[in-house]
C-alpha positions in Angstrom: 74.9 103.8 -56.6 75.4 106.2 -59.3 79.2 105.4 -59.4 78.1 101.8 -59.7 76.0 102.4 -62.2 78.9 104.4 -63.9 81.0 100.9 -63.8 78.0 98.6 -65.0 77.9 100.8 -68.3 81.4 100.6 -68.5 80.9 96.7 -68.7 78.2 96.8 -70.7 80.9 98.6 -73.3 83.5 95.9 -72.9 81.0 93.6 -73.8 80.4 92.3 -70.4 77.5 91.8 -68.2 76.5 95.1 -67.1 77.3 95.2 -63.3 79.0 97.9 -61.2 80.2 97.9 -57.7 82.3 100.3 -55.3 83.0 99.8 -51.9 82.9 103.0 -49.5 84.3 103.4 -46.1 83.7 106.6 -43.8 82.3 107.9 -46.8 84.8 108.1 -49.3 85.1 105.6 -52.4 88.1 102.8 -51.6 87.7 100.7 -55.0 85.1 100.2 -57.7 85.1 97.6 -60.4 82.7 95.5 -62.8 81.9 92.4 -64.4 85.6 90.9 -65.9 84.8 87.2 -66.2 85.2 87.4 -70.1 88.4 89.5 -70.4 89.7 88.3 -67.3 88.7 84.5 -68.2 87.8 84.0 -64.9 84.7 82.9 -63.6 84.8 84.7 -60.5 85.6 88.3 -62.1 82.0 89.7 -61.2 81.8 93.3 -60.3 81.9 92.5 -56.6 84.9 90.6 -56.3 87.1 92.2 -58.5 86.1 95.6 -55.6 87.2 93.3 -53.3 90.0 92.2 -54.8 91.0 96.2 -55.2 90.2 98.0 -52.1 92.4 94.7 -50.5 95.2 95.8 -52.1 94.7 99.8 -51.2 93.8 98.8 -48.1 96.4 96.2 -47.0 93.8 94.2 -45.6 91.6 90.8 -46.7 89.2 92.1 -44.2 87.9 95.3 -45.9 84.6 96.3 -44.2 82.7 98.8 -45.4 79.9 99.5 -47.4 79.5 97.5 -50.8 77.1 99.3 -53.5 76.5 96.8 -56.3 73.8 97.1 -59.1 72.5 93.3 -59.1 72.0 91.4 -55.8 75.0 89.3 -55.6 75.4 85.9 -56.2 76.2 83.3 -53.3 79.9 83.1 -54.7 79.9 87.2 -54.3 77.5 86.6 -50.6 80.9 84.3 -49.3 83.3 87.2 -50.1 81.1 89.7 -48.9 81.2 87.9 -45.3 85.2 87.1 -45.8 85.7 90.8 -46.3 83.6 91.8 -43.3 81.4 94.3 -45.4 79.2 96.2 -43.2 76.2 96.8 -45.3 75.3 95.7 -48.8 73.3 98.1 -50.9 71.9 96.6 -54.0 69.7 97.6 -57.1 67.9 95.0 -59.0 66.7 91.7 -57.5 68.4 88.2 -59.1 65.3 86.2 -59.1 68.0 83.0 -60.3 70.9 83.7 -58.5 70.6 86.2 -55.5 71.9 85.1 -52.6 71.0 88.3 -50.0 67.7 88.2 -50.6 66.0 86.5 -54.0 67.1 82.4 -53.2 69.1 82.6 -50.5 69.6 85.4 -47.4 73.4 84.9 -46.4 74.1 88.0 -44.8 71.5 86.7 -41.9 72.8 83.1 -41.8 73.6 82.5 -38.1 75.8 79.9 -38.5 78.0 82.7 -40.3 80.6 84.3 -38.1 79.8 87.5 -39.3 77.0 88.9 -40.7 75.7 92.4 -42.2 72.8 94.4 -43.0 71.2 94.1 -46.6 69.4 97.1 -48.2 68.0 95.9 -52.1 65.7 98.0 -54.3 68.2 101.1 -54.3 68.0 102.9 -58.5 66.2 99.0 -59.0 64.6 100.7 -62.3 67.7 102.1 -63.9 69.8 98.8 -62.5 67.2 96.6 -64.2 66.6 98.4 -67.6 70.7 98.7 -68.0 70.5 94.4 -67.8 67.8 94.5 -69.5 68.6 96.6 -72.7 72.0 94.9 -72.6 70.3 90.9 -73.3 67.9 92.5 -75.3 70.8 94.5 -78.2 72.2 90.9 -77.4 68.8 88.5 -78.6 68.6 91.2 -81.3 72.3 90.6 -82.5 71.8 87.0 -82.6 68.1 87.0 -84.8 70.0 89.2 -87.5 
């Protein structure tokens, strides 16, 4: 988590929404990324997919597996690639009380009508995962009052 973390702050500098992800298989790091969607202009640039996206490519494979750290439960559009990529296990810090699809609104990765589904573990660094989103919309609100 701490390498996701590492890429969430890295966002948060670019000016984006402060979430990291990297995807590890048989314990060593295939691809990390985070949230793009304003540089990339592309609404589907979160930190998940654009790890995807990467450890793809390394891996010459759409179906990547592994295990996914992220540091905000994913959405349902990040939930769909998750189960495209055949990811293993999803580790996630904070809880998306308006958008998270493995646990918060929806639970995808137990959806039997999937064909495939994966183990969910939330709550992992949830304090230092929450206060980076947090402190980032705050320096945000305060921007905008001044």
């Amino acid at each position: 988590m701490k390498i996701a973390l590492d890429e969430a702050r890295a966002a948060a500098a670019e000016g984006e929404v402060p979430v990291g992800a990297v995807l590890v298989r048989d314990g060593a790091e295939v691809a990390r990324g985070h949230n793009r969607t304003i540089a990339a202009v592309d609404p589907s640039s979160h930190a998940e997919i654009e790890t995807l996206r990467l450890a793809s490519v390394r891996l010459g494979n759409h179906r990547t597996g592994g295990v996914l750290y992220v540091t905000l439960e994913p959405c349902l559009m990040c939930m769909g690639a998750l189960v495209q990529a055949r990811v293993e296990l999803l580790v996630y810090g904070a809880d998306d009380p308006k958008a998270g699809a493995a646990a918060s609104l929806f639970r995808i990765a137990e959806d039997v009508r999937l064909n495939h589904r994966f183990a969910v573990r939330g709550g992992v660094a949830a304090e230092e995962c929450s206060a980076l989103l947090s402190g980032f919309f705050q320096a945000r609100r305060d921007c905008r009052s001044h």
